[in-house]
N, C-alpha and C positions, 0 to 999 in steps of 0.2 A: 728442209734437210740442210745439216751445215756442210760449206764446202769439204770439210777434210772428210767426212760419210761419204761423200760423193766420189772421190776420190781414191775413196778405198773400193766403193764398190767395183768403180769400173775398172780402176790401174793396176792399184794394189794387190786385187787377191789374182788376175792371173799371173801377176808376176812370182807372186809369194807361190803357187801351184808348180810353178816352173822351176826355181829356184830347190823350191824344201822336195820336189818331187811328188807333188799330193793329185792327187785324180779328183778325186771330191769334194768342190769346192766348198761346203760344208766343213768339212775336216780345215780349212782354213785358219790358221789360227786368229784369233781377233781381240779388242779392247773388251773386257767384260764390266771394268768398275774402275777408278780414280779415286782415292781416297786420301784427303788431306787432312792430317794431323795439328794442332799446336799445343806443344807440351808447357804447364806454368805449372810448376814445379814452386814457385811464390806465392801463389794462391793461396799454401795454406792459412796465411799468416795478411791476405788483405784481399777478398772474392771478387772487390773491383779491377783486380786484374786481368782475373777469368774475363769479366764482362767486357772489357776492353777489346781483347783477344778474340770472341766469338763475336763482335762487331765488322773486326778486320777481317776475318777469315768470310762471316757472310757476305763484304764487300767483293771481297775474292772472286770468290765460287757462284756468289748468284742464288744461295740458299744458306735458311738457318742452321747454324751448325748444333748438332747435338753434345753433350756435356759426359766425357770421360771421367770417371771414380777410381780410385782407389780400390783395387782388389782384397790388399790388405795392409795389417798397420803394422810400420816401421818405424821403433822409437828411434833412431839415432836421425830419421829425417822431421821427426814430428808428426808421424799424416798416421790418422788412424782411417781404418775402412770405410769408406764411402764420400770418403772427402774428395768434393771436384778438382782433379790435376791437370786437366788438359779439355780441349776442346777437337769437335772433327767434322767434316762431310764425306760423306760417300755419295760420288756423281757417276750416273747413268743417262744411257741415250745420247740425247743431243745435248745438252749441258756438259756431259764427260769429251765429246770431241771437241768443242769449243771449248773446252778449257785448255785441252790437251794442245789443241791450235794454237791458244796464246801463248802457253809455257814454251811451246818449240819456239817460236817467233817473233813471241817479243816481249817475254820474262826471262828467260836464258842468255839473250844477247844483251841484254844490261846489266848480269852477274860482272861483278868488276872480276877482271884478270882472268876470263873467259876463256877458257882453251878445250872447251867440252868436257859431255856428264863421265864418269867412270865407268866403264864396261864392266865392273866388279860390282854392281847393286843389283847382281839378281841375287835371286835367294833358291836357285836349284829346281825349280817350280815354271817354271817362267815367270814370275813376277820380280819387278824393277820398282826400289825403294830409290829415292833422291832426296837430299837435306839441305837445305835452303837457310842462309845466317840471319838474311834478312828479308822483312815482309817489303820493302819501300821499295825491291825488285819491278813490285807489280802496277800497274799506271790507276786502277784503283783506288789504292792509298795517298792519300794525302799528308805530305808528310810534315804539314805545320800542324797536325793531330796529332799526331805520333806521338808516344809519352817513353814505346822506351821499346828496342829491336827484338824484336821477335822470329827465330826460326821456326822451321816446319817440317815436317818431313810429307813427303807426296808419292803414295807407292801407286803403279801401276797394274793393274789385274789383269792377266790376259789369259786366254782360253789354252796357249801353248804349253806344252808339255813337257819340251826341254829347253835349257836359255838358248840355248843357239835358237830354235825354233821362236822366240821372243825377242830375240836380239834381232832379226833378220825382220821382223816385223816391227820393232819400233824405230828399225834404220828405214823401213820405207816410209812409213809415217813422218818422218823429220828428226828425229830424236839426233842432237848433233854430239856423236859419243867420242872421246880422247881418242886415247894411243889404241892402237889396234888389239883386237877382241881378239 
């Protein structure tokens, strides 16, 4: 079990009980899924891109990423339906709090000009999206490979029902968020 599971079980949820007012620890809110994004929007025009990108992202995450399409075709960008635009994982269990561990710990504190994430990326759901400029954040990547910056977006899924109720749970977790929510 990874330390931050561990962590939640025992510290985390009586606190979050105490705090949000929950009786049944159940009803706790919790992480459900991590989903990392990279959008190549270049791809259409050279697919070695793509492959670059789902190389870095697998180094990432610890899994193959699956391959994003086109819904549909937009002449003024060039991309007709089903053309690959992006690449993604979606990580669960123990892979999702181990990734979640790095990002707080020591992906975040080597964002340059650091000053924590924006309390503004939920999305009313409890779920928290984050957008990242650069992949060479992560000790992963090696960046005499590197051919050219790639951001990413990395949204959090969680069982919470409202962002306060999400917010209060990714502040126990570590999540080191700016100016006050």
């Amino acid at each position: 079990m990874s330390r931050l599971k561990e962590k939640f079980n025992k510290e985390i949820i009586p606190e979050l009980q105490k705090d949000l007012g929950i009786e049944n620890k159940m009803a706790v809110p919790r992480l459900e899924k991590i989903v990392v994004n990279i959008g190549t929007g270049e791809a259409i025009q050279n697919i070695k891109i793509l492959d670059a990108a789902k190389q870095e992202l697998s180094q990432i995450t610890g899994q193959w990423p699956a391959v994003g399409r086109a819904r549909k075709s937009i002449a003024q960008f060039k991309l007709r339906q089903g053309h690959a635009i992006g690449c993604y994982t979606t990580l669960r269990g123990k892979r999702m709090y181990e990734f979640y561990d790095r990002l707080v710990n020591v992906v975040l504190p080597r964002v340059r000009d650091f000053r924590g994430v924006s309390p503004r990326g939920f999305d009313g759901r409890g779920n928290y999206t984050i957008g990242l400029k650069d992949q060479l954040v992560f000790p992963e990547i090696d960046y005499t490979k590197v051919d050219r910056s790639r951001g990413m977006n990395i949204t959090v899924v969680t069982s919470a029902r409202t962002d306060r109720e999400a917010h209060a749970l990714m502040k126990k977790l570590g999540m080191p968020f700016g100016e006050a929510y």
